[in-house]
C-alpha positions in Angstrom: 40.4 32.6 -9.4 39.3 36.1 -8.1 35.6 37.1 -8.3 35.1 40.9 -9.1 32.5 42.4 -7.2 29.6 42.2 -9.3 30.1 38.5 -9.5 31.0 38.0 -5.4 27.0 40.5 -5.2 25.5 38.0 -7.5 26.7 35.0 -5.1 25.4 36.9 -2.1 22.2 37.1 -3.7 21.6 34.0 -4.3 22.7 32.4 -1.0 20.2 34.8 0.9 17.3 34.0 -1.8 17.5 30.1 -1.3 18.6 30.6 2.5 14.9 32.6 2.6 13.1 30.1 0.7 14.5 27.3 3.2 13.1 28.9 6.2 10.0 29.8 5.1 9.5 26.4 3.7 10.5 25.4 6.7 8.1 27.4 8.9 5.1 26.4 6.9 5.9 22.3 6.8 3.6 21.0 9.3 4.1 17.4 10.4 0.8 16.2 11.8 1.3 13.0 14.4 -0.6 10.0 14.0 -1.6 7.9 17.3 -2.4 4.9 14.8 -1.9 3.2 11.2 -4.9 2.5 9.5 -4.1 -0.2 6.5 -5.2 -0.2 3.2 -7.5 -3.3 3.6 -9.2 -1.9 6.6 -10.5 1.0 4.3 -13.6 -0.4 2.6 -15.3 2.5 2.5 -12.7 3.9 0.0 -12.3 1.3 -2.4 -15.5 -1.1 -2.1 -17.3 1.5 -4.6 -15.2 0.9 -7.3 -15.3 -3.0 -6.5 -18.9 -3.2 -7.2 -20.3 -4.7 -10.1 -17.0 -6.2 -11.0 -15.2 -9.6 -11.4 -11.8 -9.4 -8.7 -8.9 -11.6 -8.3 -6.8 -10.9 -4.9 -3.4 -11.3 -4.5 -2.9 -12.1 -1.0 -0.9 -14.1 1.5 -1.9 -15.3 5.1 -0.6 -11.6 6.4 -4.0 -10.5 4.7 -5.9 -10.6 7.8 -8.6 -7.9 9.5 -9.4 -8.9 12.7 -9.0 -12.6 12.8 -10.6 -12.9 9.0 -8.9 -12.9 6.1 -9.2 -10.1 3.1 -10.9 -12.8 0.9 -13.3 -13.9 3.3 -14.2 -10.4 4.7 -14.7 -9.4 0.7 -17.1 -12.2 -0.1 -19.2 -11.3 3.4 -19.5 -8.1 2.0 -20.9 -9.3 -1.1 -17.7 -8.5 -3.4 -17.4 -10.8 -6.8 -14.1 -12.8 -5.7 -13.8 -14.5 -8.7 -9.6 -16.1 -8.1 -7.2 -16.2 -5.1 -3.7 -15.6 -6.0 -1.6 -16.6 -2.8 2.1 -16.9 -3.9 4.4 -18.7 -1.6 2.5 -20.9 1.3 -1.0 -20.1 -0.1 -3.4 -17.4 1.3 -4.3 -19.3 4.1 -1.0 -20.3 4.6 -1.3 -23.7 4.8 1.6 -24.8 2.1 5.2 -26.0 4.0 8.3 -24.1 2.8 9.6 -25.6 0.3 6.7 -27.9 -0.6 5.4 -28.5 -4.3 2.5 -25.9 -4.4 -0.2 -26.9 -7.0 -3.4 -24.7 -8.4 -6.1 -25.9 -6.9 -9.4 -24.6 -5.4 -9.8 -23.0 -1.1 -12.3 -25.5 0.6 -13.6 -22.6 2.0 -14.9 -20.5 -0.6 -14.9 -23.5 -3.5 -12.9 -20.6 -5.3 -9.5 -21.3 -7.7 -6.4 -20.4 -6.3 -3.0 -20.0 -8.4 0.2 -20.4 -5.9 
């Protein structure tokens, strides 16, 4: 198929307009370096405001841990309504065996339900 010139102009064009818009895109992308991860959990300060005053249930496993607490026990210190642990799989604390019947029942710690 031959393009006639007004076509082959057109093509032109359009190759220089989106080759422009790549490089300037490309000169004003900035990727800013991190020296750490801060997690989620670890960002009270964020998300405790809009915890206050209500009822929460956590879904969390025994990988919910800041410092050497977990997110449950770190929530109740800071006076947080933890009203139900949900820890699917070995339970929160993760003291449920692979493979083991896991049953509903309440933390000993915290007196609070937990649904496994």
């Amino acid at each position: 198929m031959k393009l006639n010139c007004k076509n082959n102009n057109l093509l032109c064009l359009l190759a220089c307009l989106f080759l422009s818009i790549g490089l300037s895109a490309q000169n004003t992308l900035q990727i800013k370096e991190y020296s750490s991860v801060t997690c989620g959990i670890q960002q009270f300060d964020k998300y405790l405001p809009l915890l206050a005053k209500k009822k929460v249930g956590i879904v969390t496993n025994v990988s919910g841990i800041i410092g050497n607490t977990t997110v449950v026990d770190t929530l109740l210190r800071l006076k947080v309504n933890v009203k139900k642990i949900f820890g699917p799989e070995h339970g929160f604390r993760g003291n449920t065996e692979a493979g083991e019947k896991v049953i509903s029942k309440k933390d000993k710690k915290t007196g609070l339900p937990m649904v496994t």
